[in-house]
Backbone bond lengths (Angstrom), bond angles and torsions (degrees), N, CA, C in turn:
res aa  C-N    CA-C-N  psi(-1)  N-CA   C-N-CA  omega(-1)  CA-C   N-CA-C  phi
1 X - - - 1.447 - - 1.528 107.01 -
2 X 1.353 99.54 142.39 1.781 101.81 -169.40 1.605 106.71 -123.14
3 X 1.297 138.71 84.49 1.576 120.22 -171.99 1.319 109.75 -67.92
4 X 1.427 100.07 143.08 1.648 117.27 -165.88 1.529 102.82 -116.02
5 X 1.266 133.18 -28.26 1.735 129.97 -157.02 1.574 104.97 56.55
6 X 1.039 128.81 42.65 1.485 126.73 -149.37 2.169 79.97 -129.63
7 X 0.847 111.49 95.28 1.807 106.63 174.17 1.973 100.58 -69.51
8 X 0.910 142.76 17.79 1.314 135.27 -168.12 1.274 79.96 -118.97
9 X 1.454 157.80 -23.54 1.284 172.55 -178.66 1.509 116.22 -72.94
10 X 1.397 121.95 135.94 1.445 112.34 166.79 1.415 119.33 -41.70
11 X 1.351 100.92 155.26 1.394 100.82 -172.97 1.497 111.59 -129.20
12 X 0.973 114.63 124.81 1.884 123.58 167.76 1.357 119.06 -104.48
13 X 1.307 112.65 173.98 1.821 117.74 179.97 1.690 91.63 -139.42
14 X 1.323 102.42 153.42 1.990 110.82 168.73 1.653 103.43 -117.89
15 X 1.111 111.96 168.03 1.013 135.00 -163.78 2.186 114.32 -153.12
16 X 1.052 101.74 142.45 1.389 100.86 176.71 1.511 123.62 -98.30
17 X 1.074 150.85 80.31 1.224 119.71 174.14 1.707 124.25 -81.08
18 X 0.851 147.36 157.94 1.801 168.45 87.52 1.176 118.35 -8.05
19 X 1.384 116.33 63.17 1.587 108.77 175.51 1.573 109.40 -84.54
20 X 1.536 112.73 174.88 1.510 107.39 -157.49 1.832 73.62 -108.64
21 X 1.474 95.32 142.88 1.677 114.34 151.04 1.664 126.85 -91.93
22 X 1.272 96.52 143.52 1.455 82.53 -157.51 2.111 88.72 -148.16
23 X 1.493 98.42 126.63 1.226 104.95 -174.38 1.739 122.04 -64.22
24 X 0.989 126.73 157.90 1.520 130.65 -166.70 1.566 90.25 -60.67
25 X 0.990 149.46 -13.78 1.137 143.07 -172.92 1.439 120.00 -110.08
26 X 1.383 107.65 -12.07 1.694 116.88 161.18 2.065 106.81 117.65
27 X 1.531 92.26 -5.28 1.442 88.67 159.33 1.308 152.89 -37.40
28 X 1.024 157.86 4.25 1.400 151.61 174.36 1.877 111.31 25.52
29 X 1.551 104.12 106.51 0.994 108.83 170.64 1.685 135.39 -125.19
30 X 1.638 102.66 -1.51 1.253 93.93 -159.97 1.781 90.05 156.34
31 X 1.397 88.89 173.24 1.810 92.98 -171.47 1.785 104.65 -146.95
32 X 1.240 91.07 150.75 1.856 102.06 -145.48 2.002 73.48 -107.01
33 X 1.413 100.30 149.61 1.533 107.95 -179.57 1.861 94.12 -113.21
34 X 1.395 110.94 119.82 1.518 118.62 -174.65 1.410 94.53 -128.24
35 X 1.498 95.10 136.66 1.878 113.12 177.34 1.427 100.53 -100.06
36 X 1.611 108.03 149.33 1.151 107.23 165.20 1.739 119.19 -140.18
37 X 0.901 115.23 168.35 1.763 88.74 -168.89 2.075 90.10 -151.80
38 X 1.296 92.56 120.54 1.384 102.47 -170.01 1.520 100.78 -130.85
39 X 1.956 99.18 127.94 1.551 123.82 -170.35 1.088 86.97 -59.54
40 X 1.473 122.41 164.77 1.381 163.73 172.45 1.288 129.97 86.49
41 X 1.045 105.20 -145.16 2.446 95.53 171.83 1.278 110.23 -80.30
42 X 1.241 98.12 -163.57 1.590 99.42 -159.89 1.413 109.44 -101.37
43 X 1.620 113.83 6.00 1.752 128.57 -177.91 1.858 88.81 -95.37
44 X 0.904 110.28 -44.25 1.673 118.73 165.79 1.650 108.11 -39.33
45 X 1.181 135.93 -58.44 1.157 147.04 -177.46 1.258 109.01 -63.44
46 X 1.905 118.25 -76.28 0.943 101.60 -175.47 1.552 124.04 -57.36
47 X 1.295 137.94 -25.08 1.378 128.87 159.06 1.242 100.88 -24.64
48 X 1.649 109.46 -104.09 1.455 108.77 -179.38 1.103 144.31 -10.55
49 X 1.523 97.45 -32.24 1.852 107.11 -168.25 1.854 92.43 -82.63
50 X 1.114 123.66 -35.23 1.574 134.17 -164.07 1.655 95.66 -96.09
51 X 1.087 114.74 16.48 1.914 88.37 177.19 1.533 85.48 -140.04
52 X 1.829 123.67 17.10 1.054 111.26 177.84 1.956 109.72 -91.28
53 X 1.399 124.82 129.01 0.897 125.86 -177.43 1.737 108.57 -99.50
54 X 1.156 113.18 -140.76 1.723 126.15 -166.92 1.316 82.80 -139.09
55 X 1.559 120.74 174.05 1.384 124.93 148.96 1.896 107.16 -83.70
56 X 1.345 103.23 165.56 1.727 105.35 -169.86 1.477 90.00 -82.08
57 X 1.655 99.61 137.85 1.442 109.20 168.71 1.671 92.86 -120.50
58 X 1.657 83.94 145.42 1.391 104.04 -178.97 1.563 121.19 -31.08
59 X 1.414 111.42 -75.76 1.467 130.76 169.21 1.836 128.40 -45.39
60 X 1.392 109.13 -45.58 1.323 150.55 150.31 1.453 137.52 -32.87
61 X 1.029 119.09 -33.68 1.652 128.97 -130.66 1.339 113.27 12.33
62 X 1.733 109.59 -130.29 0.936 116.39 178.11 1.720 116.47 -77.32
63 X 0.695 88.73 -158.70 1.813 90.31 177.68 1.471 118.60 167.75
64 X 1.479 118.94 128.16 1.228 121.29 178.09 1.721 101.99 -80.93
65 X 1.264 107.86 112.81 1.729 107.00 161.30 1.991 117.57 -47.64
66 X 0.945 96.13 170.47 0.967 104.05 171.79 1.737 130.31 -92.46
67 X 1.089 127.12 126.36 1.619 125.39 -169.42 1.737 137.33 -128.12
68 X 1.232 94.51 125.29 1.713 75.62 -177.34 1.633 116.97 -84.66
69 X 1.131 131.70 134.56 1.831 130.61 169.95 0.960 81.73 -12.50
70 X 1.679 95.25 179.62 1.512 142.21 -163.53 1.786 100.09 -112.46
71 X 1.120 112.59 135.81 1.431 127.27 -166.07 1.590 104.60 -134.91
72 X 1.446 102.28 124.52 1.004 98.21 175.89 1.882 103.46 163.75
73 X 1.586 120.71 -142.51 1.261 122.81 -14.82 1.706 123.01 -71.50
74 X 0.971 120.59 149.70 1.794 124.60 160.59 1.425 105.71 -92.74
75 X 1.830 110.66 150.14 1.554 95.38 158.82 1.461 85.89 -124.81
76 X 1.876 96.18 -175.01 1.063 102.96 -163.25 1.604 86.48 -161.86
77 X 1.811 103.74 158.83 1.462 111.92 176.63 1.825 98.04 -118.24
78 X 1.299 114.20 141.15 1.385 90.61 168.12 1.520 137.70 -73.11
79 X 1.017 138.11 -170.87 1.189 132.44 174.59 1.237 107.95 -138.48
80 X 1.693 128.00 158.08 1.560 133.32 -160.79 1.270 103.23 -149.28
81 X 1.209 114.35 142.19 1.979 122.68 -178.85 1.355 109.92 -53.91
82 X 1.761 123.55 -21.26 1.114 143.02 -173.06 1.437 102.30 -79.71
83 X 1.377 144.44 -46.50 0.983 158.63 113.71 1.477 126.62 28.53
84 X 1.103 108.12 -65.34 1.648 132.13 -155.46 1.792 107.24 -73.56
């Protein structure tokens, strides 16, 4: 994927999540900030951004991380190994 600012271009949105870190031993320490950037509109995103869970921790269950909206739009052209 190549971002262009080019709106005639596919278009994606990012999103942040806050997942929780959690030590090999089941600790809870802190929360890792992960981007994610998902093709299409921005109703496309927020789906994604809302059906994103955590994995189940023992103590925990599940848990919705925490997230910021969808920002954007970006476009983008793809790119191919053929390409390069």
């Amino acid at each position: 994927m190549t971002l262009t600012g080019d709106p005639h271009d596919e278009e994606a949105w990012q999103f942040e999540a806050r997942i929780r870190v959690v030590s090999n031993i089941g600790v809870p320490y802190g929360r890792e900030p992960v981007d994610y950037i998902v093709a299409g509109s921005r109703e496309h995103c927020e789906t994604a951004r809302l059906a994103l869970r955590s994995k189940p921790h023992t103590f925990y269950s599940q848990e919705t991380p925490p997230t910021d909206p969808c920002k954007g739009p970006l476009y983008f052209k793809h790119t191919t190994e053929a390409s390069k």
